[in-house]
C-alpha positions as CSV (number, residue, x, y, z in Angstrom):
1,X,25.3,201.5,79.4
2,X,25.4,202.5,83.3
3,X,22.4,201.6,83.8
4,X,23.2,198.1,82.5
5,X,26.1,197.8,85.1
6,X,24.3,199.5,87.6
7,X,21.5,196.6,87.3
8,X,24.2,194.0,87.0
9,X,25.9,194.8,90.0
10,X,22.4,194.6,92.3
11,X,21.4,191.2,90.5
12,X,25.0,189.7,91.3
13,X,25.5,191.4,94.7
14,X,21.8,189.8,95.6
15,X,22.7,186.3,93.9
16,X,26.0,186.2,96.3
17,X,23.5,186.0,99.5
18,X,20.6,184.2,98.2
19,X,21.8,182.0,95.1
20,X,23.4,179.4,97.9
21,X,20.1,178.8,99.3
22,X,17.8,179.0,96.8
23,X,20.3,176.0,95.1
24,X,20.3,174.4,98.4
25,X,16.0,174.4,98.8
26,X,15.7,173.1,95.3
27,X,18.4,170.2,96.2
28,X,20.5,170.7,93.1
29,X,24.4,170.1,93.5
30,X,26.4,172.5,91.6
31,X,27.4,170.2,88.6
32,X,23.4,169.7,87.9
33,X,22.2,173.0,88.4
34,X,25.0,174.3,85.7
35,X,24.2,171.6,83.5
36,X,20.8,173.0,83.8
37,X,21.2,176.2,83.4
38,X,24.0,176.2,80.5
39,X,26.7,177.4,82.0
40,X,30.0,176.1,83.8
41,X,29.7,175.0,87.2
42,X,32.8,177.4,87.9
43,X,30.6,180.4,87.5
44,X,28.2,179.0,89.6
45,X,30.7,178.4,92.1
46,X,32.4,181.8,92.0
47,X,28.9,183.6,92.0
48,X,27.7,182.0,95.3
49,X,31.2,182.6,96.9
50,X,31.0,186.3,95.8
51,X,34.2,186.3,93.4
52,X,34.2,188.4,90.7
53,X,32.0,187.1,87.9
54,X,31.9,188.6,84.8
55,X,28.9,186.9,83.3
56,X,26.6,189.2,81.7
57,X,23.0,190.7,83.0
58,X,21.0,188.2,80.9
59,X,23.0,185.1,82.2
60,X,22.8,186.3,86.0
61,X,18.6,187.0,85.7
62,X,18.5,183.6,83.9
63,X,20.4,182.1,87.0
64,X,18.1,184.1,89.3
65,X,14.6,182.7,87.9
66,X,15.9,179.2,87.3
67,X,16.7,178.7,91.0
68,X,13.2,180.5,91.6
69,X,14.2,184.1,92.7
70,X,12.8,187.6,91.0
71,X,14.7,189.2,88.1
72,X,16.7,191.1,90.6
73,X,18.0,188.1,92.6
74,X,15.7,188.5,95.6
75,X,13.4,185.5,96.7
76,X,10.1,185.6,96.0
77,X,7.7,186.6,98.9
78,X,5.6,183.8,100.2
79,X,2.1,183.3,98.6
80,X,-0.5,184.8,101.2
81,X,-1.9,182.1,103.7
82,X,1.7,180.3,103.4
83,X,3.5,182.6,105.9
């Protein structure tokens, strides 16, 4: 069950810097990306401010591909030749 935590906390810590943006680059205001996604705009909100979410692992990765990053929150790198 550590492990689970342990994984949680890197997805959310890495959704705090990069979640804003990643929103921001697909131009989806807060109320349409957690329609979306399924889930209250409020965790959305208190995920990119870095409050303290309690959503589970599954919900954070979800949030994490949906906006286009990896499983583990980070962006993706750039394809080669796009640089």
């Amino acid at each position: 069950m550590d492990a689970v935590e342990d994984q949680r906390d890197v997805v959310l810590h890495n959704l705090v810097k990069h979640a804003g943006p990643a929103r921001a680059r697909l131009r989806l205001s807060l109320p349409d990306a957690a329609r979306l996604v399924h889930v209250e705009p409020e965790l959305i909100a208190g995920i990119e401010k870095g409050g303290d979410c309690m959503a589970p692992l599954i919900v954070l990765t979800q949030f994490a591909l949906f906006l286009g990053l990896n499983e583990l929150g980070l962006p993706r790198p750039q394809p080669a030749g796009m640089e």
